[in-house]
C-alpha positions as CSV (number, residue, x, y, z in Angstrom):
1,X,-12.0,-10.4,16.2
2,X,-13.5,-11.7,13.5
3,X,-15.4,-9.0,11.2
4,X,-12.9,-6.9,9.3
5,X,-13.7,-3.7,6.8
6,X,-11.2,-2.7,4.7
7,X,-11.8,0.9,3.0
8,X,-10.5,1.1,-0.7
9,X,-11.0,-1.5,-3.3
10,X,-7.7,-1.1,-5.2
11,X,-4.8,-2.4,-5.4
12,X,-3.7,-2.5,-1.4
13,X,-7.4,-2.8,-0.8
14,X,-8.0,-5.8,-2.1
15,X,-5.2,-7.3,-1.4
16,X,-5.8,-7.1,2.3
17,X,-8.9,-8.0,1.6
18,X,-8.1,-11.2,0.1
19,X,-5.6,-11.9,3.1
20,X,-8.1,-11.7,5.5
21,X,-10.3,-13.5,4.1
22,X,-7.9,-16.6,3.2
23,X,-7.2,-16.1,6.8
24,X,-11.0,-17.3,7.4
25,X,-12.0,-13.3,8.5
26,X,-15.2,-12.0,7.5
27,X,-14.4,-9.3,5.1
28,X,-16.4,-6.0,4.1
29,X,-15.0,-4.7,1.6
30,X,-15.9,-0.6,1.0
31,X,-15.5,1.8,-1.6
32,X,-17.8,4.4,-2.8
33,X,-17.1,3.2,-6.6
34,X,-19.5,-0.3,-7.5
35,X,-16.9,0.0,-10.5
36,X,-13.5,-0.5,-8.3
37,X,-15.3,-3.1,-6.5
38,X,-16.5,-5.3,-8.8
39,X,-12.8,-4.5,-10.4
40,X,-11.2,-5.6,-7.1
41,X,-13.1,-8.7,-6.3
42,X,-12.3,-9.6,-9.8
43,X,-8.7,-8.9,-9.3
44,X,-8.9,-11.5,-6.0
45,X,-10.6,-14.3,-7.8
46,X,-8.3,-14.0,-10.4
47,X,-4.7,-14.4,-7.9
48,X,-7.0,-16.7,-6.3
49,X,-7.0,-19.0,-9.6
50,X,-3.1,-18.3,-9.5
51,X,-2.7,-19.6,-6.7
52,X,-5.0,-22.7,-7.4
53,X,-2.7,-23.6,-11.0
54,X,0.3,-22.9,-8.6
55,X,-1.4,-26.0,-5.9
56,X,-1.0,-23.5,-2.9
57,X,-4.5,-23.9,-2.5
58,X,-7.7,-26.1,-3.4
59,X,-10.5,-24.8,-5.6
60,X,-12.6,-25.2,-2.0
61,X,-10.3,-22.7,-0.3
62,X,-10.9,-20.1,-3.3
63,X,-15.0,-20.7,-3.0
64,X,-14.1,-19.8,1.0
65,X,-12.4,-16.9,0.5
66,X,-14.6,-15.3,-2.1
67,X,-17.5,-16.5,0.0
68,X,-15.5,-14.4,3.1
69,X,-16.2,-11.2,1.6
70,X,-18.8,-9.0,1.0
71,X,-19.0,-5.7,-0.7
72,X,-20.8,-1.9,0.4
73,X,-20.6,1.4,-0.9
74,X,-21.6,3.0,2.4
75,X,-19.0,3.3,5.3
76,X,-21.7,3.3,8.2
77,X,-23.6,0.3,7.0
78,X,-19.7,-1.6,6.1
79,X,-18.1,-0.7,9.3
80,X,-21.2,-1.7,11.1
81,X,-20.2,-4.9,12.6
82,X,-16.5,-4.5,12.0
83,X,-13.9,-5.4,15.4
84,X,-10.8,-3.8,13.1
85,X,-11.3,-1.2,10.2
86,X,-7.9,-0.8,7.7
87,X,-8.1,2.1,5.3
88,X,-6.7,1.5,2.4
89,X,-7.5,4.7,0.0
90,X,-5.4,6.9,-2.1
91,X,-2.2,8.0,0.2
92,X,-3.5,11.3,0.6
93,X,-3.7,13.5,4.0
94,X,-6.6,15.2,3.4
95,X,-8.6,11.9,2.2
96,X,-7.8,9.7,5.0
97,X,-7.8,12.9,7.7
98,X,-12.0,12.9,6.1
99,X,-12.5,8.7,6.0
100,X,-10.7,8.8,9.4
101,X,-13.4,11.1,10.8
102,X,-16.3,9.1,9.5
103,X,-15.1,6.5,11.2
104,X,-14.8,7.8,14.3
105,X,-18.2,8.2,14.2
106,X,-19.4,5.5,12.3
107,X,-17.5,2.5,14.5
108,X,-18.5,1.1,17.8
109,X,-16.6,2.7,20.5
110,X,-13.9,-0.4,20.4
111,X,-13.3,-0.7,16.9
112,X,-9.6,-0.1,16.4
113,X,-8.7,1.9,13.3
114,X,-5.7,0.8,11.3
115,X,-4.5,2.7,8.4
116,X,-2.5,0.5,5.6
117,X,-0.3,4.2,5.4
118,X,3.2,4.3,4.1
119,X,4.1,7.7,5.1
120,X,1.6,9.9,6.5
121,X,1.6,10.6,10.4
122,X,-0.2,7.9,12.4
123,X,-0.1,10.6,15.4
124,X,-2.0,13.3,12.7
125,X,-4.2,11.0,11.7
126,X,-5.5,10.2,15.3
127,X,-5.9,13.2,16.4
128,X,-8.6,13.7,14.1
129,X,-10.5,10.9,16.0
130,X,-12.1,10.6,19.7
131,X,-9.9,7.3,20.2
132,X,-6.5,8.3,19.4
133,X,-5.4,5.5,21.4
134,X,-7.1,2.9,19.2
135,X,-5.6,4.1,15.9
136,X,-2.1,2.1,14.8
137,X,-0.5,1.8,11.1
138,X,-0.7,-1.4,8.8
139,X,1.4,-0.4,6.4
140,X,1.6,-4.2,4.3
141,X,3.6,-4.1,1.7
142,X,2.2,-5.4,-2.2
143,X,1.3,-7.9,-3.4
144,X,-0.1,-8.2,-0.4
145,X,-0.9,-11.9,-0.5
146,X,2.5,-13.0,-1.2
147,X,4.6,-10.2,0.6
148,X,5.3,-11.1,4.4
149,X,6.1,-7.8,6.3
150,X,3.6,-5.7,7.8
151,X,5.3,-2.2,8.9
152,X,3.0,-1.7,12.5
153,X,3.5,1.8,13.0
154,X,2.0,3.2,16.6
155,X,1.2,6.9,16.8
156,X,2.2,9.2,19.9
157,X,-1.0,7.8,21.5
158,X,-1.6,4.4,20.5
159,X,-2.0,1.9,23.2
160,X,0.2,-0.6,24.2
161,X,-2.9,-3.0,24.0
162,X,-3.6,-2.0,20.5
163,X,-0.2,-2.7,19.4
164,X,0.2,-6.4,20.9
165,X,-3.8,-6.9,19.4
166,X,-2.3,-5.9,15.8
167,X,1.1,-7.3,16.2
168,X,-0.3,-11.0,17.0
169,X,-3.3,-10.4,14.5
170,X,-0.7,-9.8,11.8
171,X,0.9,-13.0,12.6
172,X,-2.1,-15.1,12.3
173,X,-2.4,-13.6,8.8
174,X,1.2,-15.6,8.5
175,X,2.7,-12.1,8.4
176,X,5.5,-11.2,9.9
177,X,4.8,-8.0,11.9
178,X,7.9,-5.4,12.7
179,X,6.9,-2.9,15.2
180,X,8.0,1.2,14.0
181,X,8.3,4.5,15.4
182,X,5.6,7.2,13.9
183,X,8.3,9.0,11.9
184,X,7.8,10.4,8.1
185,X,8.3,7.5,5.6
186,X,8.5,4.9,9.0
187,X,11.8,2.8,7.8
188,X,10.6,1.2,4.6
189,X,9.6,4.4,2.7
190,X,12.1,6.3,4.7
191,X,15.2,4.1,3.4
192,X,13.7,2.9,-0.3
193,X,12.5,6.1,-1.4
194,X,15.5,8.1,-1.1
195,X,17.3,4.9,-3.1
196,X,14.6,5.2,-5.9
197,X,15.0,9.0,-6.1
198,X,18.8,8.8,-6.3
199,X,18.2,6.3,-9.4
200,X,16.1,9.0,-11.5
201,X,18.8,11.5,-10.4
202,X,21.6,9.2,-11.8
203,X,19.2,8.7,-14.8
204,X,18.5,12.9,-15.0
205,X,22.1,13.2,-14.8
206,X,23.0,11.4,-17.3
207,X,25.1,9.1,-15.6
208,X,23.7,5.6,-16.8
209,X,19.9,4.5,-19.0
210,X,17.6,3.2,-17.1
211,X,18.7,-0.6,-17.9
212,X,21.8,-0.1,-16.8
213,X,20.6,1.5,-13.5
214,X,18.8,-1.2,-12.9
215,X,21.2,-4.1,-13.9
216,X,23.7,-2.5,-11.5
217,X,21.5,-2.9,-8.3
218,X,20.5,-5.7,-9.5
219,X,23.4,-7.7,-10.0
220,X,25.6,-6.1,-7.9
221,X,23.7,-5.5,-5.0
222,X,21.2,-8.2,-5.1
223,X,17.7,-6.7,-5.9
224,X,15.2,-8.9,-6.9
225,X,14.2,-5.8,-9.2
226,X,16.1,-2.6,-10.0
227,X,15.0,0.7,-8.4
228,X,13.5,2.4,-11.6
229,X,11.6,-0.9,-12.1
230,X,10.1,-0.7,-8.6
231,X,9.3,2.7,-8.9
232,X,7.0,2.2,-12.0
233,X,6.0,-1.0,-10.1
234,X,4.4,1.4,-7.4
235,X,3.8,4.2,-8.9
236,X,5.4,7.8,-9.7
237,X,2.7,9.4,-8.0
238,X,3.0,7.6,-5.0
239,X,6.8,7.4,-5.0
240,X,6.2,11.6,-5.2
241,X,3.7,11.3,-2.6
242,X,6.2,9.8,-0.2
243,X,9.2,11.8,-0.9
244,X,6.9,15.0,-0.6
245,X,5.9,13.6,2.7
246,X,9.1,13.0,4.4
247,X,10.6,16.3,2.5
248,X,7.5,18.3,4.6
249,X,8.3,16.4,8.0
250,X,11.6,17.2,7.6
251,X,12.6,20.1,6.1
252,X,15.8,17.9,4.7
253,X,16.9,18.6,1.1
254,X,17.6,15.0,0.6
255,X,14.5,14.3,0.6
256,X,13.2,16.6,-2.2
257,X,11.8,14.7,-5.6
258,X,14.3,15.0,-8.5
259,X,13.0,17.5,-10.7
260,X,12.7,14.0,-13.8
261,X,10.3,12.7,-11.3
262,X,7.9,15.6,-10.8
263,X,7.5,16.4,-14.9
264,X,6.9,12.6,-15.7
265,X,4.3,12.5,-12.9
266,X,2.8,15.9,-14.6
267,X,2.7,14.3,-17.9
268,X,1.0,11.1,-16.8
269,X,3.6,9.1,-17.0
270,X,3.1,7.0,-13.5
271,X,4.4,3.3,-13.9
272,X,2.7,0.0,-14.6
273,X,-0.6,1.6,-14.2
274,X,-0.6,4.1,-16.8
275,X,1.3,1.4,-19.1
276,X,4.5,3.8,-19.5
277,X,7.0,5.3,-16.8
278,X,10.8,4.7,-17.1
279,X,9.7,1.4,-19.1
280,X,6.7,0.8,-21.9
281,X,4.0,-1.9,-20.7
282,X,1.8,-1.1,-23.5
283,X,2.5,-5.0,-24.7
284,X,3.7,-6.4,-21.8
285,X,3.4,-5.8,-17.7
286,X,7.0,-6.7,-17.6
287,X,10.4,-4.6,-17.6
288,X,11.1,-5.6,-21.4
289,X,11.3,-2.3,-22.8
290,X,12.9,1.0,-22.1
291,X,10.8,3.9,-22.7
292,X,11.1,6.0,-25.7
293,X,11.5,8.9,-23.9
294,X,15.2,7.8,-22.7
295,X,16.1,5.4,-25.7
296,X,19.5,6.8,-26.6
């Protein structure tokens, strides 16, 4: 297995991309924007020169991994050659349901088809295909150079083959691979998300500002970074996404999106990458400033 296509040029896209390829894997890369592309290769070389200050690696192992990876715009002529195919698009049912499809028709019959997922139904998502047994969940958490877990979630059907092929691939990505249950949310959305949507609720309520929230997780329980941090770290929309998930699969209140965190998603207000959510990063990527919106 050495030709691998990752679908999706953003943020989780090319950052699989660039682990594969540091990993010595052929890479194509796909999306159907040459703008997101030439964004996300840019966004690789640019870690890759982190990385190079840092002396992880050598200026030789950069020109090797950018040489590693080739862009398309066309799934059929990207997946051509491809032994492993992880879609990495926007985490939405109907888009990946669509990509997964194409796929299924685009791949040699013994390409498996990995989805990088962190909620949506493995099992749904193969039935869509003729090799339901052949689909599995990479859920790999960002950055995804640095980060070591990989969430492998099997579906209803997936093989027992497929899931030792991606468990030990995983580890020769100098992952550390933890084998799930096809359940909404799996266990890291299924435990975090709930934790991020108590914080806006304490925040909604009143109870404590948003630097507090996050100073009390963080000192007192040990977080590297507090809940409302994290959750403009990944998104609103995606922390919605999730919660909107597991609230559909099942059916259990706890689940549902505080009502703060529905109306800031509405008014664009998503995180890191619209440069405000519960903090301001119109000057700065970091947590340094409390959004205007909750200033007391």
């Amino acid at each position: 297995m050495k030709n691998i296509a990752v679908i999706g040029a953003g943020t989780m896209g090319n950052g699989i991309a660039h682990t594969f390829a540091q990993s010595g894997f052929k890479v194509q890369l796909i999306d159907i924007s040459k703008t997101s592309l030439k964004r996300g290769i840019d966004t690789i070389a640019k870690n890759l020169d982190r990385m190079v200050t840092k002396e992880r690696i050598m200026e030789a192992d950069k020109a090797a991994t950018l040489e590693n990876i080739t862009t398309f715009t066309s799934i059929p002529e990207g997946v051509e050659h491809a032994s492993l195919v992880v879609e990495a698009a926007t985490e939405n049912v109907d888009l990946k349901l669509k990509i997964f499809k194409q796929l299924d028709e685009a791949c040699s019959k013994d390409t498996i088809l990995a989805t990088n997922t962190s909620s949506i139904s493995i099992t749904q998502i193969g039935a869509v295909t003729s090799r339901p047994d052949k689909v599995i969940g990479m859920h790999f958490m960002n950055p995804v150079p640095i980060m070591k877990l990989v969430e492998i979630i099997r579906g209803y059907n997936t093989s027992d083959e497929v899931t030792n092929t991606i468990m030990e691939l995983s580890k020769t990505l100098g992952k550390v691979p933890t084998e799930v249950n096809d359940y909404p949310g799996f266990v890291a959305n299924r435990i975090l998300m709930p934790m991020i949507n108590e914080s806006v609720e304490t925040l909604y309520n009143n109870v404590a500002g948003v630097e507090e929230i996050d100073t009390v997780m963080k000192l007192g329980m040990a977080h590297p970074m507090g809940p409302l941090q994290l959750a403009d770290f990944i998104g609103l929309d995606v922390c919605l996404s999730i919660l909107n998930v597991m609230y559909d699969g099942f059916k259990n209140p706890k689940y549902a999106p505080c009502p703060l965190l529905v109306n800031m998603v509405r008014a664009g207000k998503l995180g890191v990458k619209s440069s405000e959510g519960f903090y301001d990063y119109s000057e700065s990527r970091k947590a340094e400033k409390v959004s205007s919106q909750f200033l007391k």
